[in-house]
C-alpha positions as CSV (number, residue, x, y, z in Angstrom):
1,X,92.5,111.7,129.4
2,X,96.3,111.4,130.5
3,X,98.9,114.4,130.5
4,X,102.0,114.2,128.1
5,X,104.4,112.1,129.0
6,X,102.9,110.6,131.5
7,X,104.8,107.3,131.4
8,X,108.4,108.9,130.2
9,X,111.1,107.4,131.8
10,X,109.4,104.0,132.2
11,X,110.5,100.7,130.1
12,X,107.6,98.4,129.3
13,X,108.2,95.3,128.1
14,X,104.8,94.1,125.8
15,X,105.3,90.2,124.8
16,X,103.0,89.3,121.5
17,X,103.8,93.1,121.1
18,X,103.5,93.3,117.4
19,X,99.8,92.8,116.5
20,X,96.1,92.8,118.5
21,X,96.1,93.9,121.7
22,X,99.5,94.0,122.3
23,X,100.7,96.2,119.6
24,X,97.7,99.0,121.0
25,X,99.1,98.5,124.4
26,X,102.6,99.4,123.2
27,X,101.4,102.2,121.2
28,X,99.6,104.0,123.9
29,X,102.4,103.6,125.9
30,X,104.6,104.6,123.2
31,X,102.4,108.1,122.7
32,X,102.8,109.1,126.4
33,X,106.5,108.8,126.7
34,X,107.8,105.5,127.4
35,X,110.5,103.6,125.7
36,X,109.3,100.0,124.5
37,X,110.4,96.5,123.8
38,X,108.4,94.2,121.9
39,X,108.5,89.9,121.3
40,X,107.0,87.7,119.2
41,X,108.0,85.2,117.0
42,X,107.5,87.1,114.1
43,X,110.3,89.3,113.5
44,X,109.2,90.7,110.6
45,X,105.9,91.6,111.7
46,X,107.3,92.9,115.0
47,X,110.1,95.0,112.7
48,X,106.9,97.0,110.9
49,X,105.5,97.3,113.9
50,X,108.2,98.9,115.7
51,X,108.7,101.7,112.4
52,X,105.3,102.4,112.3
53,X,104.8,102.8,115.8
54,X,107.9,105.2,115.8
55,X,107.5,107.2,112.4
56,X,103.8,108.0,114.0
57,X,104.5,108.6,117.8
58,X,109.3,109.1,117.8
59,X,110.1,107.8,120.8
60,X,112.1,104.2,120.6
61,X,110.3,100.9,119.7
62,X,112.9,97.7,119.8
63,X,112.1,94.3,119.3
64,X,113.3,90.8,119.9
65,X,112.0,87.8,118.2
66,X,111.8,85.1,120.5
67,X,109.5,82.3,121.5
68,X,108.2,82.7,124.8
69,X,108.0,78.7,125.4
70,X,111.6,78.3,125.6
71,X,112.8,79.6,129.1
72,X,116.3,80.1,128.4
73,X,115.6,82.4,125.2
74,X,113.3,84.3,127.5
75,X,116.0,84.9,129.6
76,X,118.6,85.9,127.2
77,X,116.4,88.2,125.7
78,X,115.4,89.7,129.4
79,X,119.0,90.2,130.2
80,X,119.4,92.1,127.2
81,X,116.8,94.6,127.6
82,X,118.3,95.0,131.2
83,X,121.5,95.3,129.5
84,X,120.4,97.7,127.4
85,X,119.5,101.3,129.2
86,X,118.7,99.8,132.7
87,X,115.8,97.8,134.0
88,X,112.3,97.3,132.6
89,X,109.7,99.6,134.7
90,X,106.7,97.6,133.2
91,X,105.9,94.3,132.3
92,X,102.6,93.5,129.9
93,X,102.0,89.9,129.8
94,X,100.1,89.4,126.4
95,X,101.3,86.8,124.1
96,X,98.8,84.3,124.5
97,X,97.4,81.6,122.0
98,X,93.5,80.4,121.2
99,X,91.6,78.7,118.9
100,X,87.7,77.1,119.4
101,X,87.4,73.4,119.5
102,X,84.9,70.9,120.8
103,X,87.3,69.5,123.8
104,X,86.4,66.0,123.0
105,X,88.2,66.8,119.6
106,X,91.8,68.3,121.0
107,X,94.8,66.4,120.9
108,X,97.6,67.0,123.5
109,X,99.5,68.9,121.2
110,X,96.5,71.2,120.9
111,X,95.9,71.5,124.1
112,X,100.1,72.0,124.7
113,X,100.0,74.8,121.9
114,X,98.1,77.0,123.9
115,X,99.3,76.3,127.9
116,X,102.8,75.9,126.7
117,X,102.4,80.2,125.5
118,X,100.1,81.1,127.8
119,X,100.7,79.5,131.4
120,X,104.5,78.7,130.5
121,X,105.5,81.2,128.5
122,X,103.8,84.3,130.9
123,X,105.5,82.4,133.9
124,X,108.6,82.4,132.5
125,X,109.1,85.9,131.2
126,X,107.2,87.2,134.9
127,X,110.0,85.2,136.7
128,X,112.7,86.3,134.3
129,X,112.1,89.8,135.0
130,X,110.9,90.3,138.8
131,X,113.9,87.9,139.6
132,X,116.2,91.0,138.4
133,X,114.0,93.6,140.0
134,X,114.4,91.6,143.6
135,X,117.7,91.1,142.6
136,X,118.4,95.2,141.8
137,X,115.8,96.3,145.2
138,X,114.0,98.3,141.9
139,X,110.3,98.5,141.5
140,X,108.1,97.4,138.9
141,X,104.8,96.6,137.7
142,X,103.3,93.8,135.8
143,X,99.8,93.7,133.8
144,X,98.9,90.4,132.3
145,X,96.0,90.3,129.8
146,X,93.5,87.4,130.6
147,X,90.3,86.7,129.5
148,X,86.5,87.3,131.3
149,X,86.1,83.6,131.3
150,X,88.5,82.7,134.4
151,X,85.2,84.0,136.2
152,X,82.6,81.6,134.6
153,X,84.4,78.7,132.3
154,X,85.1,78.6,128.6
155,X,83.2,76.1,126.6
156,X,84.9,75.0,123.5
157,X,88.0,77.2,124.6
158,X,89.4,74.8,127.7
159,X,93.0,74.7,127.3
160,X,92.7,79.1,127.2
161,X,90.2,78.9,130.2
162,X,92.7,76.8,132.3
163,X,95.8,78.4,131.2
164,X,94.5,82.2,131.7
165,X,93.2,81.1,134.8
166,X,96.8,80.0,136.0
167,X,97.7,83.5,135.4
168,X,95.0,84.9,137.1
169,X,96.4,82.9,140.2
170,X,99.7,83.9,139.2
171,X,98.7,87.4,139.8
172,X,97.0,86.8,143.1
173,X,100.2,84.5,144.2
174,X,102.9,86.6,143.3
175,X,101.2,89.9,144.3
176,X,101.3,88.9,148.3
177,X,105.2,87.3,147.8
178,X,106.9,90.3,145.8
179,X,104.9,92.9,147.4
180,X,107.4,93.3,150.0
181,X,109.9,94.2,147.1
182,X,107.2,97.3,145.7
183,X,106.4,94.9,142.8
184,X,103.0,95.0,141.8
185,X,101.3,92.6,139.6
186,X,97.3,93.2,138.4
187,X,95.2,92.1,135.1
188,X,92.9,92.8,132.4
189,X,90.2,90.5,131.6
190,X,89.3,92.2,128.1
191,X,85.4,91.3,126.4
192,X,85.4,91.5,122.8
193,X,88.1,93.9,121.1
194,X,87.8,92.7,117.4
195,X,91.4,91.6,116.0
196,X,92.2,89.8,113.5
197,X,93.8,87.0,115.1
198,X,91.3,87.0,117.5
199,X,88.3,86.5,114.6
200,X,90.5,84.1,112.4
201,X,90.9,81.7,115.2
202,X,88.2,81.8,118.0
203,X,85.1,83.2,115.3
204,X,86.6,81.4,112.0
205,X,84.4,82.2,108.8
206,X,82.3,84.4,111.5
207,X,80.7,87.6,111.6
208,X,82.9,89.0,114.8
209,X,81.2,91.9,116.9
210,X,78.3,90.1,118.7
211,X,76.9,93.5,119.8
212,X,73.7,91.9,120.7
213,X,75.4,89.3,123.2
214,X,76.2,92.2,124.9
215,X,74.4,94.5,127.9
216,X,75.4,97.9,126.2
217,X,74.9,96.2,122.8
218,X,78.2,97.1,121.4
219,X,82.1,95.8,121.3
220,X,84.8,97.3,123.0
221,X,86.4,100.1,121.6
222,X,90.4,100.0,121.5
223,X,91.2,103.2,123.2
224,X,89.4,101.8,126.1
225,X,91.5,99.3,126.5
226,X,94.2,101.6,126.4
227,X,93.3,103.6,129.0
228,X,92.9,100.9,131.6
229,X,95.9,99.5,130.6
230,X,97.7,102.9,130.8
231,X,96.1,103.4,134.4
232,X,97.4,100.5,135.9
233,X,100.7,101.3,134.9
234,X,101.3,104.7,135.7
235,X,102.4,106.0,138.5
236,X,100.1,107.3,141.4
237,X,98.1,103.9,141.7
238,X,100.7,101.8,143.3
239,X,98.4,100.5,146.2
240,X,96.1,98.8,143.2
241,X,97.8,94.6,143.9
242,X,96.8,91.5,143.0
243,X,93.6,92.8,141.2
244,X,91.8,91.2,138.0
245,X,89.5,94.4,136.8
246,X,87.1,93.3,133.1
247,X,86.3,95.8,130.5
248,X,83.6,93.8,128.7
249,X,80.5,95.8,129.3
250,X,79.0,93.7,131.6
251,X,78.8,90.9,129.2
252,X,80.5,88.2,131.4
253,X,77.9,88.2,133.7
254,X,75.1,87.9,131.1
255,X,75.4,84.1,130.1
256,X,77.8,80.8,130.1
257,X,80.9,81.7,129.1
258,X,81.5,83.7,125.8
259,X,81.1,80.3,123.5
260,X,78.4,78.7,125.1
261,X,76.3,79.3,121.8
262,X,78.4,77.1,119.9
263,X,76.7,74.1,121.8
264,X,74.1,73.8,118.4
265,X,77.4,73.4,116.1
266,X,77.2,70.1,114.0
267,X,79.8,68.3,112.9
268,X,80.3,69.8,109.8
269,X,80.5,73.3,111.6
270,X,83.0,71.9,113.5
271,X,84.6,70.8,110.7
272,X,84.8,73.6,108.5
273,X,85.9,75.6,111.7
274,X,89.0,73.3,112.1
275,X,89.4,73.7,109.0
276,X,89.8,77.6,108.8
277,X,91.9,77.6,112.0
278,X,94.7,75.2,110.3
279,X,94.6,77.6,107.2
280,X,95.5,80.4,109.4
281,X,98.1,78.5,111.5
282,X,99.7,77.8,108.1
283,X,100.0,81.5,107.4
284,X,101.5,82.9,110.7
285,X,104.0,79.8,110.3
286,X,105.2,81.3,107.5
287,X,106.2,84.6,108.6
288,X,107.7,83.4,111.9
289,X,111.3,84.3,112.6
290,X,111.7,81.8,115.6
291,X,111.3,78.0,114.9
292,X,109.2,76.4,117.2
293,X,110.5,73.1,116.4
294,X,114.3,74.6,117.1
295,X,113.6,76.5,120.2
């Protein structure tokens, strides 16, 4: 679909760049010529990632374990990317967290787990790097992976609904102030694109792939993803600003939100779903490199 080296030259930037979404992102990108920097907390799975992603596509892969909540590690680690080789080119806003809850049952530090990543963490890594590209007169691009329910709520999923819904203004607001400085900033609003994170914490002990929820009856396919994502940050589409564009299939439009089923959950589902979640929290903790309760 794209020529060879379509993006060579350009430095993208992919936060939560180690697994899901992210690490597909990156690896397109990767595969058409660009140099890449990845973040997450997990510095081990971000190491794998970056030697797989290389012995399958060369190029260069580099990481930085970081946690994306704490604004002045988010700039130390920007300023060393600048440092090293030049400016970014490309920004993908990804890291995010999630996890399915009746609302009435969230405590604050629930609900601060996933704005603190999401609507913190994206601002300050956005600010950290357009401030240098103002700063330098350079260009750049930003993509920021959101969700389709910014367009029609998220039951059972509030603190992601508000959060990606920040960004989504974020996008909007910052495309009309740094336009004047050729910086561009649009979004994804991805449907389903079974991950593993994504089915451990928002479809726990759940079939993922609800191809019958869906207009074309089907999930998203990953190379899809790519593509879109690829598009919007190559070159010769620079007049695209301030846009959110889905890839869901049509699905958004077809009911209440994406967890509106689980209104006929009883108290045990919800329970056993908690449950699950805290299991899997347990086992990302375990492999992080960067100490939430330190940073």
């Amino acid at each position: 679909m794209f020529q060879d080296e379509l993006l060579k030259g350009k430095r993208i930037l992919v936060t939560g760049g180690g697994t899901g979404l992210g690490r597909v992102i990156a690896e397109k990108y990767l595969s058409l010529g660009a140099d890449i920097y990845i973040c997450g907390r997990r510095g081990n799975v971000l190491e794998e990632t970056s030697a797989e992603m290389m012995a399958e596509h060369g190029g260069t892969v580099k990481f930085k374990a970081v946690d994306i909540r704490d604004a002045d590690a988010v700039d130390a680690m920007v300023g060393e990317i600048f440092d090293d080789g030049g400016p970014l080119t490309g920004l993908v806003n990804n890291a995010a967290g999630n996890f399915i809850s009746r609302t009435e049952d969230l405590s604050h530090r629930g609900f601060d787990a996933i704005a603190d990543i999401v609507m913190h963490g994206t601002f300050y890594v956005t600010h950290s790097v357009g401030r240098r590209w103002i700063e330098a007169g350079v260009p750049g691009s930003v993509v920021s992976i959101l969700v389709t329910w910014v367009f029609n709520g998220g039951p059972y999923v509030v603190p992601s609904a508000m959060s990606k819904s920040a960004i989504r203004s974020l996008t909007q607001s910052l495309a009309l102030e740094w336009g004047q400085h050729d910086i561009r900033l649009n979004a994804i609003a991805p449907g389903e694109f079974p991950t593993e994170g994504m089915s451990a914490r928002l479809l726990p002990g759940m079939k993922s792939g609800r191809a019958d929820d869906n207009p074309m009856r089907r999930v998203g396919r990953m190379p899809e993803l790519q593509n879109l994502a690829t598009f919007l940050m190559a070159d010769g589409v620079d007049w695209i600003n301030g846009q959110t564009i889905t890839i869901d299939g049509g699905q958004w439009m077809a009911g209440g939100g994406n967890f509106f089923r689980f209104r006929d959950k009883t108290d045990e589902d919800w329970n056993n779903i908690r449950d699950l979640i805290k299991a899997q929290n347990a086992k990302d903790k375990a492999q992080r490199t960067v100490d939430p309760a330190k940073a």
